[in-house]
C-alpha positions in Angstrom: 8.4 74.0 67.7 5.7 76.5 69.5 4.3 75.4 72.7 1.1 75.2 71.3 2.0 72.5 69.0 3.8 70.5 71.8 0.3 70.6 73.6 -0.9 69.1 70.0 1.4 66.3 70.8 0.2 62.9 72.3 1.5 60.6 74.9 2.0 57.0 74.1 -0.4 54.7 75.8 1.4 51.8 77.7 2.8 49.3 75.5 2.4 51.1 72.4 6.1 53.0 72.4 7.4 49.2 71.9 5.0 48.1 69.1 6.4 51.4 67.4 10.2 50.4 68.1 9.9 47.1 66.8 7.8 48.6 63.4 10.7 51.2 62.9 13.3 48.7 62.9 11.3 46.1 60.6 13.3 48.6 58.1 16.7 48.2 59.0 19.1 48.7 62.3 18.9 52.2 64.0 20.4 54.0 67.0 18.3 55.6 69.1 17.9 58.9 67.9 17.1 57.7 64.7 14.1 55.5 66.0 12.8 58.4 67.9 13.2 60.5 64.9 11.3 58.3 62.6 8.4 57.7 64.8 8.2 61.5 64.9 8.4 62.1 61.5 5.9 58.7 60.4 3.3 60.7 63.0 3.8 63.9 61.2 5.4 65.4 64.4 2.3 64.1 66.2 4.0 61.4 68.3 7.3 62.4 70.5 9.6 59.7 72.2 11.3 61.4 75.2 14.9 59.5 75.9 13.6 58.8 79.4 11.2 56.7 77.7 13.2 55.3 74.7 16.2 53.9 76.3 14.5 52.2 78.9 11.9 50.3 75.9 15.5 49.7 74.3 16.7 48.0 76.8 13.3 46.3 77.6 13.1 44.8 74.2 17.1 43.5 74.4 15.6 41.6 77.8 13.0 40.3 75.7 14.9 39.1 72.9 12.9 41.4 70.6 15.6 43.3 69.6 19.1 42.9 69.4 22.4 45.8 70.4 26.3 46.5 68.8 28.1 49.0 68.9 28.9 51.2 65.5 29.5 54.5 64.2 26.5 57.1 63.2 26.3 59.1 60.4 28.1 62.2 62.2 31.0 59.9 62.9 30.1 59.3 66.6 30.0 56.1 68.6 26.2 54.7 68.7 25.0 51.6 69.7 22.6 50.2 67.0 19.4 48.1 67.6 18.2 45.3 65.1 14.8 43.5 65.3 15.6 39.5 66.0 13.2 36.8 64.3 11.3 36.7 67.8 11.0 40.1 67.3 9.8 39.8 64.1 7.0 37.4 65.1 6.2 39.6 68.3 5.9 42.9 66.0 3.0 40.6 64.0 1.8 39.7 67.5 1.3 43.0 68.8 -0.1 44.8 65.3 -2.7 42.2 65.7 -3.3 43.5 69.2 -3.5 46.8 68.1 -5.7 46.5 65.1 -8.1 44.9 67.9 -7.8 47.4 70.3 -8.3 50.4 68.1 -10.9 48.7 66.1 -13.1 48.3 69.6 -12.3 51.8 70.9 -13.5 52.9 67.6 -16.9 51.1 68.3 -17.5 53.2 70.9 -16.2 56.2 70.3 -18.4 56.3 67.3 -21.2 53.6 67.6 -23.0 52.2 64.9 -26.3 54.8 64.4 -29.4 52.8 65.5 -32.0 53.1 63.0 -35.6 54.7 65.3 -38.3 52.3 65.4 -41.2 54.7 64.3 
């Protein structure tokens, strides 16, 4: 990847890296670098989880009870721990898509406002 498309990249806002988690795994258990991989992909290479970031959300949701850790093997035959969205999780992911669908929804209202019609 050039540099110039890394500058294309964006950074998560706060909060949003573990709506995305729990969204990727609504489609099965994952290791890590397969969740990071599919929200890369799903954001046509837009979005980029940095493992800094990842593992700690990981271990965030685990805390939560959003998400839930065992140990297994990946596909290249190495040891991997796997993450599976929990039933909480499941009702938090609705939760937080809600959330979202507000937030962007009223960021969009200002970013592009309704057009006033002129009073001539």
């Amino acid at each position: 990847m050039s540099t110039q498309e890394r500058k294309k990249r964006l950074e998560l806002l706060q909060g949003t890296l573990d709506l995305l988690i729990l969204r990727t795994l609504l489609l099965g258990p994952a290791h890590g670098h397969q969740v990071a991989r599919a929200i890369e992909v799903n954001s046509d290479d837009v979005l980029q989880v940095e493992q800094g970031s990842l593992y700690p959300a990981l271990h965030r949701l685990i805390k939560r009870g959003w998400i839930s850790a065992e140990k297994g093997v990946s596909e290249n035959n190495r040891r991997a721990m796997f993450y599976r969205l929990t039933p909480k999780g499941r009702r938090q992911l609705v939760a937080e898509t809600g959330k979202w669908d507000r937030f962007s929804q009223a960021i969009a209202r200002i970013l592009r406002p309704a057009r006033q019609e002129s009073k001539s």
